[in-house]
N, C-alpha and C positions, 0 to 999 in steps of 0.2 A: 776568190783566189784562183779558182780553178772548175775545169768542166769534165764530167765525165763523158767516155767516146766508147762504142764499141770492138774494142780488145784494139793496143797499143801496135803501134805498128814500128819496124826496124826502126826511124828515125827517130820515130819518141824517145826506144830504149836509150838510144844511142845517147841522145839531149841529157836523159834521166841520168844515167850512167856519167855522161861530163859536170852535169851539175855536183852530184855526189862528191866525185874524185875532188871540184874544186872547194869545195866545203870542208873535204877532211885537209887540203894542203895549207887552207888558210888555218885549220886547229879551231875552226867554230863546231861546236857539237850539232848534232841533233837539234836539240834542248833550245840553245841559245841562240840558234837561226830561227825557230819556231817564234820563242818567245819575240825576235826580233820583228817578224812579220804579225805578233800579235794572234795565233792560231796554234793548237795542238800540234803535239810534235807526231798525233798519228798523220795527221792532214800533211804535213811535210815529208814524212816517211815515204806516203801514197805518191806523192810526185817523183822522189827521188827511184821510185818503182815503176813509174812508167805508167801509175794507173790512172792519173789526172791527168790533162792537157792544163799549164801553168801559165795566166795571164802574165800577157808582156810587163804588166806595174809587180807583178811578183818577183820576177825574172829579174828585173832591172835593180830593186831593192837587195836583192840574194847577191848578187854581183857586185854592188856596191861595198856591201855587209862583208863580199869575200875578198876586198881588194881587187878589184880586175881592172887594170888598167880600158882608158877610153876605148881604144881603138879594138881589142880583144873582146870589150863586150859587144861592141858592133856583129862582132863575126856571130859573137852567142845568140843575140837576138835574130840575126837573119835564120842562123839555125833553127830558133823558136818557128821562122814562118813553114818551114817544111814539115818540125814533126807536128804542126797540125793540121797538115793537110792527112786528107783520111785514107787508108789503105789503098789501095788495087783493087781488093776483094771488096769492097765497099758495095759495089750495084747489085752483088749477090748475095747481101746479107739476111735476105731474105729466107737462103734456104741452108744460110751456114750458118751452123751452131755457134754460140758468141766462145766458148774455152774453146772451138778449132781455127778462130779467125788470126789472133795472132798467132800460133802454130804456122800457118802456110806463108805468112808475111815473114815470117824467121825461115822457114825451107827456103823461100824466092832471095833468101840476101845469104843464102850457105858459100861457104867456097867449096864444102865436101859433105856427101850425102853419105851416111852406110847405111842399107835396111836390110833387117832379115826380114822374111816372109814367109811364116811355115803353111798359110792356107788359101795365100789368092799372088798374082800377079800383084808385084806394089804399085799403088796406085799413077805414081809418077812413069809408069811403063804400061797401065793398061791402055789397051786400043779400043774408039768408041761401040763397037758391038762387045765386048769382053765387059767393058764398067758400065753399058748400058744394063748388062742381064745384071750384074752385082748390085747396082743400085736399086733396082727393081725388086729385089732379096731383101734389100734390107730396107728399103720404105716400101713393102707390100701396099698401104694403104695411100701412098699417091700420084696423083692423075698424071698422064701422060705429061702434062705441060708441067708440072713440078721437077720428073725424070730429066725432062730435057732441060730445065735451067741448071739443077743439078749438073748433068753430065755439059753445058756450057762450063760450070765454073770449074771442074776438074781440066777441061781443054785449056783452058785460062794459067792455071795452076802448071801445070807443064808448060807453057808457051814461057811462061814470066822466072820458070826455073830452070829447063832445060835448053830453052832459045834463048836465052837471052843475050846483046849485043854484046855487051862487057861483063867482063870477067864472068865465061862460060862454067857452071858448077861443074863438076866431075860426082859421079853417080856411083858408088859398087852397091849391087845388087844379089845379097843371096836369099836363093830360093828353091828350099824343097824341090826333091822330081818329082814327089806324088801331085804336086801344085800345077805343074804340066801335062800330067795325065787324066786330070779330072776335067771333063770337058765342061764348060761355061759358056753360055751364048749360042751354042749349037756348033757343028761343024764349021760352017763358015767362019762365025767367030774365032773360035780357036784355030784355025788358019792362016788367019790376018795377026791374031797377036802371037802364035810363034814363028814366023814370018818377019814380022818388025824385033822379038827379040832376038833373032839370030842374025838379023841385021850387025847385032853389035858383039856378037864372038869375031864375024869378019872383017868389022872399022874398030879397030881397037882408039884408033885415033881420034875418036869423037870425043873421051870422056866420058862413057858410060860404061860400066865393068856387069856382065851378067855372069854368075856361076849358079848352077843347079848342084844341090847337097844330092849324090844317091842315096838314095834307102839303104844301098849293099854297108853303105861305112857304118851303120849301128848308131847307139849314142852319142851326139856333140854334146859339146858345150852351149851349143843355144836350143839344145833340145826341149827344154821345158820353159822358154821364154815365149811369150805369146810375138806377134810383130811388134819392129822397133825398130827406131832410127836413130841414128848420132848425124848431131848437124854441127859440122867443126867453119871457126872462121879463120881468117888471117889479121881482122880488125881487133888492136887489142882491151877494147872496150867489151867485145861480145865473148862472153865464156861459151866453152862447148857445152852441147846443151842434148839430153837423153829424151826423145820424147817416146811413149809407148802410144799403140792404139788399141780400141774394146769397144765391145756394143755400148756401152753405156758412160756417158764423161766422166763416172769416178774409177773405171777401169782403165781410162787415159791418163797415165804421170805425166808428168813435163818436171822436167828436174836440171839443174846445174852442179848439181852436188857433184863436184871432181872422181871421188871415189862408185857411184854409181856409173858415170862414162867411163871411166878405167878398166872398170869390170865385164862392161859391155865390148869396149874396144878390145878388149884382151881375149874374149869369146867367140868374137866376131875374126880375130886373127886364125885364131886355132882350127877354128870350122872352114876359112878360110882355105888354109891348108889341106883339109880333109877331100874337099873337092876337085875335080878336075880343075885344069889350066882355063882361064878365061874364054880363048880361041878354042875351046872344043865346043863342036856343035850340040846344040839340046836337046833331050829326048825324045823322038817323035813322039806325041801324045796317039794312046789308041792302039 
């Protein structure tokens, strides 16, 4: 019925997500599209979640099952051929964890990024001597060529979210002052990346928003929150979506739960506020 792929990528959801919607508008359960493909209604489930790639004989019978007229299912099945084609991130799956692969494949299709950042440069703003030294910290134990695929697929990762031709994402960025005063990478590094971030106090027009929290304002509201991003769309298929990051993948949420992004967008306002104006320059570090 189906193949399992290394973590789903924006078009799967996307496929998964319309298949869903047009199962509950025909009033077929779960249950009785299951039983009609003759397989458990978890094996159904799994697909309708984006965790299975769905052969075209599956796809075709579902569509039939849900009433979809000819020429509608044409457009589904063409759908089918993209979301199985395999991520972006694909040629460096080698050195990316399989729970952060769809992560970055949902950043690269965001229309709006927020992150706080209480202890590094967020990743989508480090510059390559700044995330060369962070990566080095946190895979102590591999070799130079490991490093550098690594810090390849983070350049990647920014190219495919922050460059990209259409519909360019818009970034807010907040980040602790102490996060600019801790020098990484040596002098020269931290040179080059507050250099490029002050870049974006002066082009406000790019779509990148950088604010540094001071120390002087005391407790926020994202004080006791480790980093975290909210990746909002405009597509009404994809829910906003909270994801956290941690040394270890059960320290990483990934969550849609409305009320957890609510809570986080509403923290992320306040603290917002707390900081200087966008256009103000950033601490000199040192």
């Amino acid at each position: 019925m189906s193949r399992p792929r290394s973590g789903p990528t924006v078009a799967l959801r996307l496929f998964a997500a319309d298949l869903r919607a047009r199962r509950e508008a025909a009033g077929v359960t779960l249950k009785a599209a299951a039983d009609s493909l003759g397989v458990h209604t978890v094996t159904l489930s799994r697909l309708e979640l984006a965790r299975t790639v769905p052969s075209l004989a599956t796809i075709s019978h579902l569509l039939k099952l849900y009433g979809a007229p000819d020429e509608e299912a044409g457009v589904v099945l063409r759908a089918l051929e993209e979301a199985e084609k395999p991520g972006w991130w694909h040629p460096w799956r080698d050195v990316l964890p399989e729970h952060l692969a769809g992560m970055i494949d949902l950043e690269s299709a965001a229309d709006l990024i927020r992150v706080y950042s209480p202890g590094a440069v967020p990743e989508l703003l480090q510059t390559p001597g700044y995330a060369r030294a962070l990566l080095q910290l946190h895979h102590p134990r591999a070799t130079g060529e490991e490093v550098d695929r690594r810090l390849q697929l983070l350049r990647e990762r920014q190219e495919h979210t922050l460059r990209r031709p259409a519909r360019p994402v818009r970034l807010w960025a907040l980040i602790e002052d102490a996060v600019l005063q801790r020098p990484v990478g040596g002098p020269s590094a931290m040179t080059e990346q507050m250099n490029f971030l002050n870049h974006y106090t002066r082009h406000r027009s790019s779509g990148i928003t950088v604010q540094a929290i001071p120390t002087a304002v005391g407790a926020h509201p994202l004080l006791l929150s480790g980093p975290v991003s909210i990746l909002r769309y405009t597509h009404p298929l994809l829910e906003d979506r909270l994801i956290g990051r941690g040394l270890h993948r059960e320290t990483t949420p990934d969550t849609e739960d409305s009320d957890a992004v609510h809570t986080y967008l509403v923290a992320m306002d306040e603290t917002a506020a707390l900081a200087p104006p966008p256009t103000t320059p950033l601490p000199t570090p040192f």
